[in-house]
Biopython code that builds the backbone (N, CA, C, O; Angstrom):
import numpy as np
from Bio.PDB.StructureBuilder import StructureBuilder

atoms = [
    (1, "UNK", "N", (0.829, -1.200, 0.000)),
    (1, "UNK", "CA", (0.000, 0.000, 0.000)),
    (1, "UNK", "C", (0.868, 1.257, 0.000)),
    (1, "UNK", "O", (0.646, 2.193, -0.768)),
    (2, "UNK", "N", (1.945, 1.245, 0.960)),
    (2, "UNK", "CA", (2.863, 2.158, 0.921)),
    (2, "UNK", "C", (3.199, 2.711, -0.619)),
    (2, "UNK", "O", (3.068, 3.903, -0.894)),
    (3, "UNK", "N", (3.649, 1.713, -1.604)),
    (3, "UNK", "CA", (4.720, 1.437, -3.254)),
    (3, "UNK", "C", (3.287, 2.312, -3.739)),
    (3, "UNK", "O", (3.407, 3.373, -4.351)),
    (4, "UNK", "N", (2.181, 1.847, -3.456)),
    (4, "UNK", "CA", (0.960, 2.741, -4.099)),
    (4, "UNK", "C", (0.986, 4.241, -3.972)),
    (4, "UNK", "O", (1.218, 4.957, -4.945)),
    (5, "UNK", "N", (0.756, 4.694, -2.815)),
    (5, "UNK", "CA", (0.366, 5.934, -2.382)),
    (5, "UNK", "C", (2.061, 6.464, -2.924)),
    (5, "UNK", "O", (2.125, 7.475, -3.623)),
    (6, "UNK", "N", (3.171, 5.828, -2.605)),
    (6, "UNK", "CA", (4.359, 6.561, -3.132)),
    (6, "UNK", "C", (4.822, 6.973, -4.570)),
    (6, "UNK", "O", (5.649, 7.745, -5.055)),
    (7, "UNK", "N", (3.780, 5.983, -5.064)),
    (7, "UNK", "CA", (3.936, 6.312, -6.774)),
    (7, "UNK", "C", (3.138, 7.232, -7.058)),
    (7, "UNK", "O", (3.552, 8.116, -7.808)),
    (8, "UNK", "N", (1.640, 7.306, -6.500)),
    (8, "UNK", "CA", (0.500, 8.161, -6.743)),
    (8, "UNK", "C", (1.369, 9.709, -6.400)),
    (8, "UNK", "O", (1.116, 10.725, -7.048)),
    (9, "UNK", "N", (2.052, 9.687, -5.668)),
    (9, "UNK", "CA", (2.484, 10.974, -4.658)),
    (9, "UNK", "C", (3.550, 11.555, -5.852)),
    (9, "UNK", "O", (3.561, 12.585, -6.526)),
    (10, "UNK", "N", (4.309, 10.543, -5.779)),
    (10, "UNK", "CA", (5.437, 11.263, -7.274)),
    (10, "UNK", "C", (5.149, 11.682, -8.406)),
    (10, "UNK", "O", (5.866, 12.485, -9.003)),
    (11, "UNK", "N", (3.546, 10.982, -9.099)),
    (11, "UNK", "CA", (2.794, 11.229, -10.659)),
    (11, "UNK", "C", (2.186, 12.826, -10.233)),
    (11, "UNK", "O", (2.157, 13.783, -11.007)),
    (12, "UNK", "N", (1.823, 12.826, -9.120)),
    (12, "UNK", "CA", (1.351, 14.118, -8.866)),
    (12, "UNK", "C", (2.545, 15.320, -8.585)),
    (12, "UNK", "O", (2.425, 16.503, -8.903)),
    (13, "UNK", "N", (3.463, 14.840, -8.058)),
    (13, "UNK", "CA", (4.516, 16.017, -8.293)),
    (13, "UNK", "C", (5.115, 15.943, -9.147)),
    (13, "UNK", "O", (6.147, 16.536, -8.830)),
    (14, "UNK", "N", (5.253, 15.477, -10.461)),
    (14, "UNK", "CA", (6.023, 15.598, -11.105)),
    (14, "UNK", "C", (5.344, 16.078, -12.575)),
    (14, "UNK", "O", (5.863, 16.389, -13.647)),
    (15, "UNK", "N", (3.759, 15.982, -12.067)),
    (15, "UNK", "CA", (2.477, 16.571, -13.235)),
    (15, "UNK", "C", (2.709, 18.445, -12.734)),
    (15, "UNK", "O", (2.528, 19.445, -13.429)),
    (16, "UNK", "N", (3.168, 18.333, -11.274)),
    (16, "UNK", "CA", (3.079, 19.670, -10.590)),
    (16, "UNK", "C", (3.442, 20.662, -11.294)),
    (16, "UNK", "O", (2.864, 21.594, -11.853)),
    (17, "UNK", "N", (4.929, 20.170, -11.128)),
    (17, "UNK", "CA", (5.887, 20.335, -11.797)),
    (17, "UNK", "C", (6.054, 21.013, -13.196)),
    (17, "UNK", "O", (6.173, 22.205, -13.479)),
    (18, "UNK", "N", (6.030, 19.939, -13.957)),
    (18, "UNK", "CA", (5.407, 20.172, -15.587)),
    (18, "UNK", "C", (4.283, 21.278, -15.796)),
    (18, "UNK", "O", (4.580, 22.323, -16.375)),
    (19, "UNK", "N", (3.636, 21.166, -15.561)),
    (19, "UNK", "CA", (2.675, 22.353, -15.249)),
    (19, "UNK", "C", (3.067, 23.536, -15.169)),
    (19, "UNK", "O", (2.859, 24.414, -16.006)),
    (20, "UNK", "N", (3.723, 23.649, -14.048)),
    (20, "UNK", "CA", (4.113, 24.620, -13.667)),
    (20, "UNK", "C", (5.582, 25.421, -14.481)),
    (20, "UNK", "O", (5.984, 26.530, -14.130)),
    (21, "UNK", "N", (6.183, 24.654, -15.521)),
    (21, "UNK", "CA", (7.281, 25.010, -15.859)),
    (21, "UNK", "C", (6.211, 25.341, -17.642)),
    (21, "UNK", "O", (6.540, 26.252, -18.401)),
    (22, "UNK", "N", (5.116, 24.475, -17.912)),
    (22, "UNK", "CA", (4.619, 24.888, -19.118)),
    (22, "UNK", "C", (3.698, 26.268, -18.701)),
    (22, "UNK", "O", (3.335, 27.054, -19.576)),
    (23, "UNK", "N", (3.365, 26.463, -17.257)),
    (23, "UNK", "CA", (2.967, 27.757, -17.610)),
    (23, "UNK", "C", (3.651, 29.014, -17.263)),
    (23, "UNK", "O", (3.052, 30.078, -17.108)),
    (24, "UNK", "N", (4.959, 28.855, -17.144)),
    (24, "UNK", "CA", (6.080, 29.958, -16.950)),
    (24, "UNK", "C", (6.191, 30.083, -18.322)),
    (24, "UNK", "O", (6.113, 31.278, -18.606)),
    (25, "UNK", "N", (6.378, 29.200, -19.576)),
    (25, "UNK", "CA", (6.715, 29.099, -20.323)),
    (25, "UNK", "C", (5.856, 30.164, -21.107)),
    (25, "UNK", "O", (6.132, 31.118, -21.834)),
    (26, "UNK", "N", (4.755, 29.618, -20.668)),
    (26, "UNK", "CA", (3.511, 30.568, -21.779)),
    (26, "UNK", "C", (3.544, 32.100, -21.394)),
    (26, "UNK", "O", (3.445, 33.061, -22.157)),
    (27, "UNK", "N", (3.700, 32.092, -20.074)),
    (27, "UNK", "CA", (3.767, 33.864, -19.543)),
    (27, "UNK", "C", (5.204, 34.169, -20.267)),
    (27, "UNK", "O", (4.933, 34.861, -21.248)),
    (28, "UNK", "N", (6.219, 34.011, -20.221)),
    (28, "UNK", "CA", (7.347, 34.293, -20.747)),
    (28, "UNK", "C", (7.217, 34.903, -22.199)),
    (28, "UNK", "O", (7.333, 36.098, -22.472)),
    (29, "UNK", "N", (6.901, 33.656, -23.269)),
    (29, "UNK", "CA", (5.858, 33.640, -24.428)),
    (29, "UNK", "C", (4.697, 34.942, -25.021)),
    (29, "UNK", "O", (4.627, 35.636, -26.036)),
    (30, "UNK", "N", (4.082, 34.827, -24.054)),
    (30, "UNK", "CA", (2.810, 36.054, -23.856)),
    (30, "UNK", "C", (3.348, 37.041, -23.617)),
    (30, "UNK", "O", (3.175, 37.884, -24.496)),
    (31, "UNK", "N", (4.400, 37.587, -22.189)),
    (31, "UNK", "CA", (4.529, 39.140, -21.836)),
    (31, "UNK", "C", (4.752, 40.256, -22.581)),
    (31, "UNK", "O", (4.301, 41.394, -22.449)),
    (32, "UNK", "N", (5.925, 39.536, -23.827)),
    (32, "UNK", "CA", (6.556, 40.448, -24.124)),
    (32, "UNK", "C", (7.346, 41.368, -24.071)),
    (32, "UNK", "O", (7.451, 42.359, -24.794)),
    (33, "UNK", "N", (8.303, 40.828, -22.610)),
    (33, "UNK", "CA", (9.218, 41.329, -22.038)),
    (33, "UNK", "C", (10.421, 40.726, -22.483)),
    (33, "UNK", "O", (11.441, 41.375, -22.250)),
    (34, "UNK", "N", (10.582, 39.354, -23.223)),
    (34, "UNK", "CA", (11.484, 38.586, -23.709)),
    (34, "UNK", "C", (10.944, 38.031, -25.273)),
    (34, "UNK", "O", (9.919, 37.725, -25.882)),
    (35, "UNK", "N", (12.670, 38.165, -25.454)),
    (35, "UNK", "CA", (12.815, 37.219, -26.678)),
    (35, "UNK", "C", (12.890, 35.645, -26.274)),
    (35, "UNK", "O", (13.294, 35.180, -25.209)),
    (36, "UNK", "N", (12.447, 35.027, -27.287)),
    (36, "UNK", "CA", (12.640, 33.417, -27.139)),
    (36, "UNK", "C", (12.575, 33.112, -28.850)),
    (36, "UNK", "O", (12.092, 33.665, -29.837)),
    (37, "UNK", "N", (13.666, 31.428, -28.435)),
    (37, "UNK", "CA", (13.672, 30.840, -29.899)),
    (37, "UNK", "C", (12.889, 29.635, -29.476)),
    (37, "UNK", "O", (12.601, 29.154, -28.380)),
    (38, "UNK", "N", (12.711, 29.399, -30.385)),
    (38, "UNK", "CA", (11.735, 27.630, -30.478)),
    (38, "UNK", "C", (12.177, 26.952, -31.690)),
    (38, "UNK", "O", (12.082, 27.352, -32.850)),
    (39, "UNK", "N", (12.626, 25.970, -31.289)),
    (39, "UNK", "CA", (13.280, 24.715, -32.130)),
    (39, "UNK", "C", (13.193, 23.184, -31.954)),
    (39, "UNK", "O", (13.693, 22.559, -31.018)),
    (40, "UNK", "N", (12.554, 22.714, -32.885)),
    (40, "UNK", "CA", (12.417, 21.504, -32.758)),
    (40, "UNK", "C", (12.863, 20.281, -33.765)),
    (40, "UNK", "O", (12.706, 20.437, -34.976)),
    (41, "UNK", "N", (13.237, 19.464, -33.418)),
    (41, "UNK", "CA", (14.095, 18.298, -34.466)),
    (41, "UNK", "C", (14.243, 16.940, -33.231)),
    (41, "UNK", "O", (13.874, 16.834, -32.061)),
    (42, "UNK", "N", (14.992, 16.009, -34.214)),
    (42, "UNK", "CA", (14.885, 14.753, -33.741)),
    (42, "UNK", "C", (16.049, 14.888, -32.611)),
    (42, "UNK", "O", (15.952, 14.072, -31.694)),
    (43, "UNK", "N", (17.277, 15.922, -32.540)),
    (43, "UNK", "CA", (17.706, 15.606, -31.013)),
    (43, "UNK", "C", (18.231, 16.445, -30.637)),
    (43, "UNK", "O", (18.361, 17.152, -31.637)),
    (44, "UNK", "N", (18.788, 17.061, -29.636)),
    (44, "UNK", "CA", (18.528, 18.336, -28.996)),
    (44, "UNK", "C", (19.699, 19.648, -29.476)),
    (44, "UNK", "O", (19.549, 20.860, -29.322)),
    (45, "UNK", "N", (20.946, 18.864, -30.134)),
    (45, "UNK", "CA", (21.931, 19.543, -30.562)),
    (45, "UNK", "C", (21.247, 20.269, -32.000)),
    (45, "UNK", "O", (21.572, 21.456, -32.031)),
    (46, "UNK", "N", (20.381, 19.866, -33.205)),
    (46, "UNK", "CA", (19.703, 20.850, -33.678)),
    (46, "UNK", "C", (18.970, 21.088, -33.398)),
    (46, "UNK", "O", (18.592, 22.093, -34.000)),
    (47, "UNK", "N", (17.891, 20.554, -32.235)),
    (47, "UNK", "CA", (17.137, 21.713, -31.857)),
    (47, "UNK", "C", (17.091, 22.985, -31.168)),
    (47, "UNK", "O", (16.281, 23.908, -31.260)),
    (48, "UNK", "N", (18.664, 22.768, -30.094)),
    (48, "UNK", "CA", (19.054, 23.656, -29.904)),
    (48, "UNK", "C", (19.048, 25.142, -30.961)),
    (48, "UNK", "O", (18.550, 26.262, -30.845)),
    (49, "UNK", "N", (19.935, 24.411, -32.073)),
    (49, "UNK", "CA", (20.505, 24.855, -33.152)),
    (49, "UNK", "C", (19.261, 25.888, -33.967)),
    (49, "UNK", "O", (19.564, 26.991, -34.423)),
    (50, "UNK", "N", (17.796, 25.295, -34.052)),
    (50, "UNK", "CA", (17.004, 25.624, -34.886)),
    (50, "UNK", "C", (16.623, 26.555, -33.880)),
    (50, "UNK", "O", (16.374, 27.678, -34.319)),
    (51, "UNK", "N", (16.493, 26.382, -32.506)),
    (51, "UNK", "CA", (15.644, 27.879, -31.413)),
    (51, "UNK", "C", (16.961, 28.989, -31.455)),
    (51, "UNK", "O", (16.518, 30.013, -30.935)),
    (52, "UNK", "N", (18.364, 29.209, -31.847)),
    (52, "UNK", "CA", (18.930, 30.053, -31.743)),
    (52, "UNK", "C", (18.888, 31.057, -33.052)),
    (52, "UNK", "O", (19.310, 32.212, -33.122)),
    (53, "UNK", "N", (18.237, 30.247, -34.084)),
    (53, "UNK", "CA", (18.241, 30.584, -35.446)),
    (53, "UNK", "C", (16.767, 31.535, -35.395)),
    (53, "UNK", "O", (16.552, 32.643, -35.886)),
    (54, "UNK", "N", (15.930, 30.695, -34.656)),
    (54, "UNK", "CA", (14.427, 31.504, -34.742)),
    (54, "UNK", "C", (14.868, 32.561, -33.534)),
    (54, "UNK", "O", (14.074, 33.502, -33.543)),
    (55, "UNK", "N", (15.757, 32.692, -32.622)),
    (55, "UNK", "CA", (15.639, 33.951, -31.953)),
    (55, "UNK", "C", (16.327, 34.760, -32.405)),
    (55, "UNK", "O", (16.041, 35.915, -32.089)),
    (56, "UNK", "N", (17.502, 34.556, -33.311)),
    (56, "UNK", "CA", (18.538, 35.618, -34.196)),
    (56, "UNK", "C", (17.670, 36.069, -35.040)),
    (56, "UNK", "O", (18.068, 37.208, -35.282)),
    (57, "UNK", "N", (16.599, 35.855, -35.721)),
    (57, "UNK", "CA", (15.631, 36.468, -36.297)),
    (57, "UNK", "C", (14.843, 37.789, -35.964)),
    (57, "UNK", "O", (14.417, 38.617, -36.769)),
    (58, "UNK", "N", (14.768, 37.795, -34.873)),
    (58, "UNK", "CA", (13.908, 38.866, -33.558)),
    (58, "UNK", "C", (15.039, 39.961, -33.433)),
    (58, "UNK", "O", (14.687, 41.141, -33.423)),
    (59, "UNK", "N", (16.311, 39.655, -33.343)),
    (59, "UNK", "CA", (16.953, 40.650, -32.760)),
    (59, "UNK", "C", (17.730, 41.767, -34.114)),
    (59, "UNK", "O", (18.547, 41.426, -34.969)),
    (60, "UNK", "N", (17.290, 42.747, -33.951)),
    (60, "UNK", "CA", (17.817, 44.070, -34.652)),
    (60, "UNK", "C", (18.262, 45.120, -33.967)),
    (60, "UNK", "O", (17.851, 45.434, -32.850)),
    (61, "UNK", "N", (19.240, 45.789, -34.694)),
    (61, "UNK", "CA", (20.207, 46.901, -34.407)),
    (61, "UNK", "C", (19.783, 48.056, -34.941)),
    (61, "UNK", "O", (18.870, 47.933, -35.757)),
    (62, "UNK", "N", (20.244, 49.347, -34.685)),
    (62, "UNK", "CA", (20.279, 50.245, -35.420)),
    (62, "UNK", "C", (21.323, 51.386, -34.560)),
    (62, "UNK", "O", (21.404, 51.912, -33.450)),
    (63, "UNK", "N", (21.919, 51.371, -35.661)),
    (63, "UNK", "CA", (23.273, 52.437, -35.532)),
    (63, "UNK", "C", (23.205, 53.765, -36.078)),
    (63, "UNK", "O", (23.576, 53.919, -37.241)),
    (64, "UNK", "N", (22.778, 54.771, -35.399)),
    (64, "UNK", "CA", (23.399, 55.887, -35.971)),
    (64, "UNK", "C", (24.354, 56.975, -35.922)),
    (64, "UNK", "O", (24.564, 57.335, -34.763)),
    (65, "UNK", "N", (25.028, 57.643, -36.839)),
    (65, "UNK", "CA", (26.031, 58.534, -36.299)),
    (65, "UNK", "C", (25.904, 59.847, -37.322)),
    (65, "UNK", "O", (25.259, 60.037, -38.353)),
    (66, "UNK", "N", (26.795, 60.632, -36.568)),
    (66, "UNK", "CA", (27.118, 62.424, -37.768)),
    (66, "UNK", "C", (27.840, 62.696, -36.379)),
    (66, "UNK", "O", (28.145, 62.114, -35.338)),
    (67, "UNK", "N", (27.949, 64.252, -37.160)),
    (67, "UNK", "CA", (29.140, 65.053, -36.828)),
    (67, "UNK", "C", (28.684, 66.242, -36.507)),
    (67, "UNK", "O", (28.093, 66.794, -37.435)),
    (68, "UNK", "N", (28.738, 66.759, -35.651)),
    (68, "UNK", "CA", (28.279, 68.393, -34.946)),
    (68, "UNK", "C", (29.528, 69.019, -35.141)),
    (68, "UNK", "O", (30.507, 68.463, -34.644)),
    (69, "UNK", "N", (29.698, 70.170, -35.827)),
    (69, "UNK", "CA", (29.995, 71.087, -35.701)),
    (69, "UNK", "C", (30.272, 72.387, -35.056)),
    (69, "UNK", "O", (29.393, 73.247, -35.117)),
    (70, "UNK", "N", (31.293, 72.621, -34.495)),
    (70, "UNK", "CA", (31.317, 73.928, -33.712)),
    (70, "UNK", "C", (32.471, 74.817, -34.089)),
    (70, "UNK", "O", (33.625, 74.394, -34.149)),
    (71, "UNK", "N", (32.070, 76.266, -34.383)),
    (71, "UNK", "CA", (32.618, 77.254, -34.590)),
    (71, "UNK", "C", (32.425, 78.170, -33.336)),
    (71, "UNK", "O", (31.359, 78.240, -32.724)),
    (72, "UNK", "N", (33.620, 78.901, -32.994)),
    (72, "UNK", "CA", (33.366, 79.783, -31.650)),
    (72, "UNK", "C", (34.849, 80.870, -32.412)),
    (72, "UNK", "O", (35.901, 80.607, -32.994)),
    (73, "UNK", "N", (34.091, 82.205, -31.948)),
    (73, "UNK", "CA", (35.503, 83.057, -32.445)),
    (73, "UNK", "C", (35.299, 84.465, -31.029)),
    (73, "UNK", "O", (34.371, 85.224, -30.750)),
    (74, "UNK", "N", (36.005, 84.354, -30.732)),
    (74, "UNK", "CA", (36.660, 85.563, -29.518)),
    (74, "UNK", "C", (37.559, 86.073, -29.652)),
    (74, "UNK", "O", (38.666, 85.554, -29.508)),
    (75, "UNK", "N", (37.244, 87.823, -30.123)),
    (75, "UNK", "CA", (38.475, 88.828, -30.199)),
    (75, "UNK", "C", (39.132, 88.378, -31.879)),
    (75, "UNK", "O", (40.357, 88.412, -31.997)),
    (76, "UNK", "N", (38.414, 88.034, -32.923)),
    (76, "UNK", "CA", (39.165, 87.619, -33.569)),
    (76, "UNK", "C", (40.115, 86.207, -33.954)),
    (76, "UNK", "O", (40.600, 85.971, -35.061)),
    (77, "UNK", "N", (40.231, 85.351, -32.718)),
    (77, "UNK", "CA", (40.159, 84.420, -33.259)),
    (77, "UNK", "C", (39.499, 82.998, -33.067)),
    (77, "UNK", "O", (39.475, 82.398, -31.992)),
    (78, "UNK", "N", (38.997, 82.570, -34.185)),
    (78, "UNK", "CA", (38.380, 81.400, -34.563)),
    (78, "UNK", "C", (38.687, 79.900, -34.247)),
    (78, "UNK", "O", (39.782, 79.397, -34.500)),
    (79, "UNK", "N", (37.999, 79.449, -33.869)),
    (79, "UNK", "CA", (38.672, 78.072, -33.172)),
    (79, "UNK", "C", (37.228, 77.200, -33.797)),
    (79, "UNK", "O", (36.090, 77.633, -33.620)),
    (80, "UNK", "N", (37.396, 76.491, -34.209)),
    (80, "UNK", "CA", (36.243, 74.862, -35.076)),
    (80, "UNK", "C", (36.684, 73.826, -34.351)),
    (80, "UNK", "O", (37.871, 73.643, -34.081)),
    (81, "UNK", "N", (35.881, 73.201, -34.050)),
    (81, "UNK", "CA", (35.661, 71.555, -33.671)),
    (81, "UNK", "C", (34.460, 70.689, -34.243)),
    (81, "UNK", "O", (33.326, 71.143, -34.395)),
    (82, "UNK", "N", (34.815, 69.475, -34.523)),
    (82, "UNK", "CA", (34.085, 68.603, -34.897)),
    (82, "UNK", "C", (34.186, 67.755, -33.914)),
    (82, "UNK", "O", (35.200, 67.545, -33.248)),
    (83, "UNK", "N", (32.562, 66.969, -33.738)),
    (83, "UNK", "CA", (32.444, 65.583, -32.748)),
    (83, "UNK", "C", (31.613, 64.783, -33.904)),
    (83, "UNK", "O", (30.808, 65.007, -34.808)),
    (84, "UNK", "N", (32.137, 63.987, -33.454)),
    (84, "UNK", "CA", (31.292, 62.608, -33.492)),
    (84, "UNK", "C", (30.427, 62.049, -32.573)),
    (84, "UNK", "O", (30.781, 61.955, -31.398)),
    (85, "UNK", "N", (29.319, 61.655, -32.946)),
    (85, "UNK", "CA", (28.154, 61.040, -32.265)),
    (85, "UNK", "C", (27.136, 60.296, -32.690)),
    (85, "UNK", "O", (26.256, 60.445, -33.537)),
    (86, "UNK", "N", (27.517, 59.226, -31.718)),
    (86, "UNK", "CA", (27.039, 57.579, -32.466)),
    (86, "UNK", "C", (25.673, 57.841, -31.368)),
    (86, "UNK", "O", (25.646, 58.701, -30.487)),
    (87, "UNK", "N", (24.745, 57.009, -31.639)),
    (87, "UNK", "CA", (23.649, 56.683, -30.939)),
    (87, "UNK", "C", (23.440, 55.091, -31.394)),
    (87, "UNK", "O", (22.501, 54.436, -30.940)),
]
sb = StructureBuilder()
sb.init_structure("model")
sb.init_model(0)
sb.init_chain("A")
sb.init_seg("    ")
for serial, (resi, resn, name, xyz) in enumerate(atoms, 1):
    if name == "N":
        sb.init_residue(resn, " ", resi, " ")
    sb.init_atom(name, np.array(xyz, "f"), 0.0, 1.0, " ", f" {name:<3s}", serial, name[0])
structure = sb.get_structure()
């Protein structure tokens, strides 16, 4: 009776469990606070492979830059600088 109730006890924590990690999964999924990849294949080294490919998809850059200009002249003489500025 014991082997019973101890197996019953483990199917239930380990359904807990699962559960509980598929619905972190879905909030994660849903928020929109994160990126995620999803990949699936017959064993875990490309599936790895295929969820890093679907999250390199999501991620974009954007670089911009120019040059400000400054002229300043006191008493006659003139002094210029240029900056650079990336964003």
């Amino acid at each position: 009776m014991k082997k019973i109730i101890s197996v019953i006890f483990i199917c239930c924590f380990f359904n807990a469990v699962i559960a509980q990690s598929e619905s972190e999964i879905l909030e994660i999924q849903s928020s929109g606070k994160y990126l995620y990849g999803i990949g699936q294949a017959d064993n875990y080294r490309q599936a790895d492979h295929n969820a890093l490919d679907h999250l390199i998809t999501q991620i974009t850059v954007k670089v911009e830059s120019y040059f400000e200009g400054k002229t300043t002249e006191i008493e006659g003489d003139v002094k210029e600088f240029a900056q650079s500025v990336v964003k």
